[in-house]
C-alpha positions as CSV (number, residue, x, y, z in Angstrom):
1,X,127.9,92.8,106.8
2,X,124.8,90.5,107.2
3,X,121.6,91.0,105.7
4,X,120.3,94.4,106.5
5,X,116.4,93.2,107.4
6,X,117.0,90.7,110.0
7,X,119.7,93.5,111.5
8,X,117.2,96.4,111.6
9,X,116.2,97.5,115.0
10,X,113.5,99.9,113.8
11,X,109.9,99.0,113.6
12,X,109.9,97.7,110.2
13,X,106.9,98.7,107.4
14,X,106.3,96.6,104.6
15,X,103.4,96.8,101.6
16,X,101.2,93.9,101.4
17,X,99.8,92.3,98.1
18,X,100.5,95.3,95.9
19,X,101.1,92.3,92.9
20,X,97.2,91.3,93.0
21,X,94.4,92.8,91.5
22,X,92.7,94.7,94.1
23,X,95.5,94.5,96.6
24,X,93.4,93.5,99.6
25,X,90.4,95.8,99.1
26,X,87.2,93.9,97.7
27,X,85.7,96.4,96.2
28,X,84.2,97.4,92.7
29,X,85.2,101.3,92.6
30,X,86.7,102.1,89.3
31,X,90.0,103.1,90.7
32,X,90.8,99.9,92.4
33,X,94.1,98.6,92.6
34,X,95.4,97.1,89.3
35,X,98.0,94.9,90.0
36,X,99.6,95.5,87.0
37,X,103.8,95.4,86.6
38,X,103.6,98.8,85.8
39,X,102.0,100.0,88.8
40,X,104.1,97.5,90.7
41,X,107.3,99.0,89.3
42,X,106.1,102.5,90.2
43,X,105.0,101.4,94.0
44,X,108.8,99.6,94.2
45,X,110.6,102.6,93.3
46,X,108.7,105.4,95.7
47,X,108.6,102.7,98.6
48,X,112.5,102.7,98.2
49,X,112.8,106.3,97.9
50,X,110.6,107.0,100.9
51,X,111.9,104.2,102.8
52,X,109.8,101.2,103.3
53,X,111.7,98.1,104.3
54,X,109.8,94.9,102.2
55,X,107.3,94.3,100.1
56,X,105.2,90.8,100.5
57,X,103.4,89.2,98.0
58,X,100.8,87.0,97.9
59,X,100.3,83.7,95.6
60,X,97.1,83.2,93.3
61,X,96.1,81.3,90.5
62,X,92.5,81.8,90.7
63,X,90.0,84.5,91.9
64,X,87.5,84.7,94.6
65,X,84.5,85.4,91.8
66,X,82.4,88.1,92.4
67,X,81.6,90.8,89.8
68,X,85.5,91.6,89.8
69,X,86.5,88.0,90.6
70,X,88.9,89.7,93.0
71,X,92.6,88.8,92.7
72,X,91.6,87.5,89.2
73,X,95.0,88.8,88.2
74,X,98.3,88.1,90.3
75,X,101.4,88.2,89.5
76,X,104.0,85.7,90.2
77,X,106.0,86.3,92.8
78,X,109.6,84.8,92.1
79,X,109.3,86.7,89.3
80,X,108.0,89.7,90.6
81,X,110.5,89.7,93.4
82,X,113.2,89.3,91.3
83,X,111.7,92.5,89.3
84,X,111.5,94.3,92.0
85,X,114.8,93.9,93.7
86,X,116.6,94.6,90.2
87,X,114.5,97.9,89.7
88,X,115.6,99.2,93.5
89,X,118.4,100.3,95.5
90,X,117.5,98.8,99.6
91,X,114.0,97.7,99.2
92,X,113.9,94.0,100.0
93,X,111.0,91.7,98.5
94,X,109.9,88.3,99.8
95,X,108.7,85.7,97.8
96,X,105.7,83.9,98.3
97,X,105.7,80.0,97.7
98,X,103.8,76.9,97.9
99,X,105.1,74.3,99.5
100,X,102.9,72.2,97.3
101,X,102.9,73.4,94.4
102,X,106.9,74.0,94.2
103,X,109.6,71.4,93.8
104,X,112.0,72.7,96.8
105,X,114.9,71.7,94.5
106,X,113.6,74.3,91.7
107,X,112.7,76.9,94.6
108,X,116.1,76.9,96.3
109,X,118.3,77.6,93.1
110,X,115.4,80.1,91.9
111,X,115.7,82.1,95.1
112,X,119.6,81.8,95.3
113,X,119.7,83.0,91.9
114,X,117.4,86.1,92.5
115,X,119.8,86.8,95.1
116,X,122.8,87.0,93.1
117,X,121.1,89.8,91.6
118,X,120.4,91.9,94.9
119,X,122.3,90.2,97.7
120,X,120.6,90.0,100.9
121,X,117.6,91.4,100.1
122,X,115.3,88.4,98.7
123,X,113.6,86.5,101.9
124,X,111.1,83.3,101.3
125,X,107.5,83.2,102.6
126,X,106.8,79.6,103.0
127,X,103.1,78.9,102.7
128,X,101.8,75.4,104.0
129,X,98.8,76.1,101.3
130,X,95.0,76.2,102.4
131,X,92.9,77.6,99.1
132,X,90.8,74.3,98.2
133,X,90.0,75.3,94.7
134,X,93.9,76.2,93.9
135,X,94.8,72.6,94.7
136,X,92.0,71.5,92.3
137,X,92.7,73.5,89.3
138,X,96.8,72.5,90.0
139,X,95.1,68.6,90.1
140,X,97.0,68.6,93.9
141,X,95.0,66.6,96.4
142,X,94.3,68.9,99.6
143,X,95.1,67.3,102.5
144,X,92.2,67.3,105.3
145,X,94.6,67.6,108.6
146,X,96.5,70.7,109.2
147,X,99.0,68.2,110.9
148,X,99.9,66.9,106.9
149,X,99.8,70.1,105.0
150,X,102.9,71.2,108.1
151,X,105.0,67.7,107.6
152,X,105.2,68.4,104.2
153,X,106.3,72.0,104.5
154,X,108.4,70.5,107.3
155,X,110.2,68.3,104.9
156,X,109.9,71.1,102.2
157,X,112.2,73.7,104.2
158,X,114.2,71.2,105.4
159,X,115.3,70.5,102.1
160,X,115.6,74.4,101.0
161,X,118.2,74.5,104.2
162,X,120.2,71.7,103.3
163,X,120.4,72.8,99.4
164,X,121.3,76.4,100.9
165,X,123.8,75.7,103.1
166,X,125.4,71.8,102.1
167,X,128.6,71.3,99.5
168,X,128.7,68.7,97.1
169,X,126.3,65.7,96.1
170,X,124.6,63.8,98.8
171,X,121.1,61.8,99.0
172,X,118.1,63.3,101.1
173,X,115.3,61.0,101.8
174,X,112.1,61.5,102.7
175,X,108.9,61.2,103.2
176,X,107.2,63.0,100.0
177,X,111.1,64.1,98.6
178,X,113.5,61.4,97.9
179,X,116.1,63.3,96.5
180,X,119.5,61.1,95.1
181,X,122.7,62.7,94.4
182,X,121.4,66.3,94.2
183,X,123.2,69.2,94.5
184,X,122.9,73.2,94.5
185,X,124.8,75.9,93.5
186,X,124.8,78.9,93.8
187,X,124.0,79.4,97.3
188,X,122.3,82.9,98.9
189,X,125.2,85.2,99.2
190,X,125.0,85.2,103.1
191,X,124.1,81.6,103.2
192,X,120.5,81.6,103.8
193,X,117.7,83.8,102.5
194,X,115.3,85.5,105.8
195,X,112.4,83.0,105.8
196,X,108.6,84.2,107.2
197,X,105.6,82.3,107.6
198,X,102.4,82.9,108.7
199,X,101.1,81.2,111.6
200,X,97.9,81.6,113.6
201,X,96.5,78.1,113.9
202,X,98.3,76.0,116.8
203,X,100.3,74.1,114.0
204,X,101.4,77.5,112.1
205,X,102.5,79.0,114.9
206,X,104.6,75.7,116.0
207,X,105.6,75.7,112.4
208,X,106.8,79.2,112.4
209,X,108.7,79.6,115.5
210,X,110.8,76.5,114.1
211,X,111.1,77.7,111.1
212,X,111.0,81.7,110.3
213,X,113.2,84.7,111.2
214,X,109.4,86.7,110.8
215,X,106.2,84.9,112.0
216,X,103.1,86.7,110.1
217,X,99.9,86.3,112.0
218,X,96.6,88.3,111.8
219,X,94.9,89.1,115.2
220,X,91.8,91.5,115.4
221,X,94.0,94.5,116.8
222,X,97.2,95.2,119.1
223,X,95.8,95.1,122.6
224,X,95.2,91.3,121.7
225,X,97.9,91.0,119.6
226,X,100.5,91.7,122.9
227,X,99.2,87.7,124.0
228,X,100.3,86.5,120.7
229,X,103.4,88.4,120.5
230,X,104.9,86.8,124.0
231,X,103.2,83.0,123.3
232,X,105.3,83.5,119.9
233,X,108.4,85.1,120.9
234,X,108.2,82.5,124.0
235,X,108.0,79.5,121.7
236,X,110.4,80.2,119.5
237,X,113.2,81.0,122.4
238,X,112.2,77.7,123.5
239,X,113.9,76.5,120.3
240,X,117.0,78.3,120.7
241,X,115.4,80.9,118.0
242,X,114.5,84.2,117.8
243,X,112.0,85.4,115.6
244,X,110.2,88.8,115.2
245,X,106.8,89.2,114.9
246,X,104.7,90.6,112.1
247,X,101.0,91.8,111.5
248,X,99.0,92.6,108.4
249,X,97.2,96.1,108.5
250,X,95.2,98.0,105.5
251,X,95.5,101.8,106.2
252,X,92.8,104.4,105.1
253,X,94.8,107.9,105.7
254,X,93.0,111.7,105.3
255,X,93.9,115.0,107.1
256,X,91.0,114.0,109.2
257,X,89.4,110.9,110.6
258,X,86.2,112.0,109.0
259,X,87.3,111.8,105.8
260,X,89.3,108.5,106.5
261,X,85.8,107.1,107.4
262,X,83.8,108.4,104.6
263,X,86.2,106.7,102.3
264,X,86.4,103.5,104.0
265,X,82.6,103.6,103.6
266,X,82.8,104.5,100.1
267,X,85.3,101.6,99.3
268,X,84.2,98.8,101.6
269,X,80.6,99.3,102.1
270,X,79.0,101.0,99.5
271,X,80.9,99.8,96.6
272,X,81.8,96.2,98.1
273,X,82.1,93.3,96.1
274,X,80.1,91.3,98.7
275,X,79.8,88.2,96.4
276,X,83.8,87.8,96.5
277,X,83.8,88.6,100.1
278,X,81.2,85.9,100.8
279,X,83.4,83.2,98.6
280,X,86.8,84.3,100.4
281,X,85.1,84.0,103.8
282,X,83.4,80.7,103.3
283,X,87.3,79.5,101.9
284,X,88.7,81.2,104.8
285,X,86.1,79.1,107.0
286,X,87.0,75.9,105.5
287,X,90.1,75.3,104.8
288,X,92.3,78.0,106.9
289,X,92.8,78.1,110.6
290,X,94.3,82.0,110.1
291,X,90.7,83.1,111.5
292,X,89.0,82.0,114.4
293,X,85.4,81.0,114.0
294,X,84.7,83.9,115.9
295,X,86.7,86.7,113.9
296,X,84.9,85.3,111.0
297,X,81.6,85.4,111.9
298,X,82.1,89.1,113.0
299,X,85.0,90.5,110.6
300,X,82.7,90.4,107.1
301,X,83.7,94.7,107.2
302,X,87.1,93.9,107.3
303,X,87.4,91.3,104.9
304,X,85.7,93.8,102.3
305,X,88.0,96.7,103.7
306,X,91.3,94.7,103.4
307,X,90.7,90.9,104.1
308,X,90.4,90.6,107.4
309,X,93.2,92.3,108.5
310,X,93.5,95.0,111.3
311,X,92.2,98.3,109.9
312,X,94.2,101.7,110.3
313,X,92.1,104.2,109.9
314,X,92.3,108.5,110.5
315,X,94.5,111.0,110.4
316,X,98.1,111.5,110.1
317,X,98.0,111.3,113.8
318,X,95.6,108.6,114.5
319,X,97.7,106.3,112.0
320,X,100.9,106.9,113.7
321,X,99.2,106.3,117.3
322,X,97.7,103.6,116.2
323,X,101.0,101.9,114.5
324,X,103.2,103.0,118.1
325,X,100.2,100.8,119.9
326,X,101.5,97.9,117.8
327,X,104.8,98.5,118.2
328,X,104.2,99.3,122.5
329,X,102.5,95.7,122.2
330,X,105.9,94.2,121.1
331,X,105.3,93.5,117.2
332,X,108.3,93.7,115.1
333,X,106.6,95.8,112.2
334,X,103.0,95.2,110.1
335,X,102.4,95.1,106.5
336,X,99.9,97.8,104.7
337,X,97.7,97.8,102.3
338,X,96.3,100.8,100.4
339,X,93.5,101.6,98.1
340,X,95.9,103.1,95.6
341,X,99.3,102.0,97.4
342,X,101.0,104.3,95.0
343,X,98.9,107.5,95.7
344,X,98.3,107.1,99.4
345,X,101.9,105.9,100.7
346,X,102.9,109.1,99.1
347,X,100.7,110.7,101.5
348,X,102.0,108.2,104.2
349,X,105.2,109.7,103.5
350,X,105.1,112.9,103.6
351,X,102.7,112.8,106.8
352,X,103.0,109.8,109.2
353,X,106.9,108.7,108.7
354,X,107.9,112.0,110.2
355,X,105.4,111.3,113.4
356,X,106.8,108.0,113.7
357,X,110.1,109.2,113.4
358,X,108.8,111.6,116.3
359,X,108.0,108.4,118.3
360,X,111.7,107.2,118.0
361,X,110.1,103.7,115.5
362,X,111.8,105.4,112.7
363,X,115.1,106.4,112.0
364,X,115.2,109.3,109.8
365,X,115.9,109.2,106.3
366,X,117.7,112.8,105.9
């Protein structure tokens, strides 16, 4: 048997930044996300139960400022992933890492070892790195060129592969790792560990389709998206790969669209943390090529609603048209984020996985 996610041929769901503080919602309601283990633990158990496929963390050190300094508090994720698989039965958990910040030597045995614990069902997200400020406080100089931040992930995964799947001692030079008579054991249980990436800048997607069983790129909604999908999936057959593509949504489900809206207006208007917003924007402008200038001058909604990613927002039914429309535009699966994930996949559950079931995305869980 091989490892279950990369053998799934049903549209895959997985929660998104459940392990920060606020989740993806900038907002200052009292009932905001807390990011706490606890509520982590509690999100881990009912997405296995109810049958979501990964959860995805992001990578912090500092917030966004703000009167809640959003994601001010983030948990770790090779920690946290390791947490999570332990406390769960078929849930898998990625985690995120830096290819900066993180010796790939350290990072390979880390992640085989987390595997021992739950085989096949740890994956890596390799990020190339982009937050200015993070590379300051960690006293890391930021390279200017998107072109350097990819060789040195390049050489970064490289060396995870080699430590992965090579016997013995051996040298590995390079460029920004000259590694002499290092060696790794244990190994990932299959081998290898399922790697994504997100790529939406020329280099990130080049990067990706090299590199990544699951490419992770944000577009403004699934009728463009369908362009994307076939540039990716084209690139990375080019390579002799194949790798499935992945989008980030935040979902805002009520028995009616009304009363979806009137809480997305609550949460992401009214009660926006605007400040934070502003800060992650201009740091999204800057330093990131995820967003075109163009979805950032006009997504300042959606970055308050669930930073900048697509928004889901209605009924039971809405939700689970809107999800087959990614799916019909040939994306592998998304990622969601929730107010209160714990509250509102519950909801999800009991409401929208029967429609997609319905739709044929979903296999049943009974």
């Amino acid at each position: 048997m091989g490892i279950p996610i990369l053998e799934s041929e049903q549209f895959l769901l997985g929660l998104f930044s459940s392990n920060c503080s606020g989740g993806l919602a900038v907002t200052t309601i009292p009932e905001r996300w807390s990011g706490s283990w606890e509520d982590n633990l509690r999100l881990a158990r009912l997405a296995d139960t109810v049958g979501i496929d990964f959860m995805l963390p992001i990578a912090r050190w500092i917030g966004y400022g703000g009167s809640t300094n959003f994601h001010e508090g983030v948990l770790e994720p090779v920690p946290w992933a390791t947490a999570i698989v332990a406390n769960t039965q078929r849930l898998n958990a990625f985690a995120t890492v830096h290819t900066a910040f993180n010796h790939p030597v350290v990072t390979a045995k880390q992640l085989a070892t987390v595997d021992q614990v739950a085989p096949g069902r740890v994956g890596l997200n390799v990020v190339a790195g982009w937050n200015q400020p993070e590379y300051l406080a960690m006293g890391v100089d930021l390279p200017q060129d998107h072109d350097s931040r990819y060789a040195l992930a390049q050489e970064w995964v490289d060396v995870v592969q080699h430590l992965w799947s090579r016997e013995g001692r051996y040298d590995l030079p390079g460029s920004h790792w000259d590694l002499h008579g290092v060696e790794a054991e244990p190994k990932p249980t299959h081998g290898r560990l399922p790697i994504l990436n997100a790529g939406s800048s020329p280099q990130g997607k080049e990067y990706a389709a090299r590199n990544a069983d699951f490419v992770f790129t944000i577009v403004s909604g699934p009728d463009e998206g369908a362009a994307v999908v076939t540039d990716l999936e084209t690139h990375s057959a080019r390579l002799g790969r194949r790798a499935g593509v992945l989008t980030p949504t935040h979902v805002v489900c009520r028995p009616t669209r009304t009363e979806a809206e009137e809480y997305l207006t609550y949460y992401a208007d009214d009660n926006a943390d605007w400040e934070a917003v502003d800060n992650l924007m201009r740091l999204q402008g800057l330093h990131s090529q995820s967003f075109s200038p163009e979805m950032l001058a006009t997504f300042r909604s959606r970055f308050a609603a669930g930073h900048g990613t697509c928004p889901i927002i209605g009924s039971p039914d809405d939700v689970a048209d809107e999800i087959e429309r990614f799916a019909r535009a040939g994306f592998g699966g998304i990622t969601m984020a929730f107010v209160d994930y714990v509250g509102e996949l519950e909801y999800f559950a009991q409401e929208v996985m029967p429609r997609l079931e319905a739709k044929g995305l979903r296999a049943s869980m009974s």
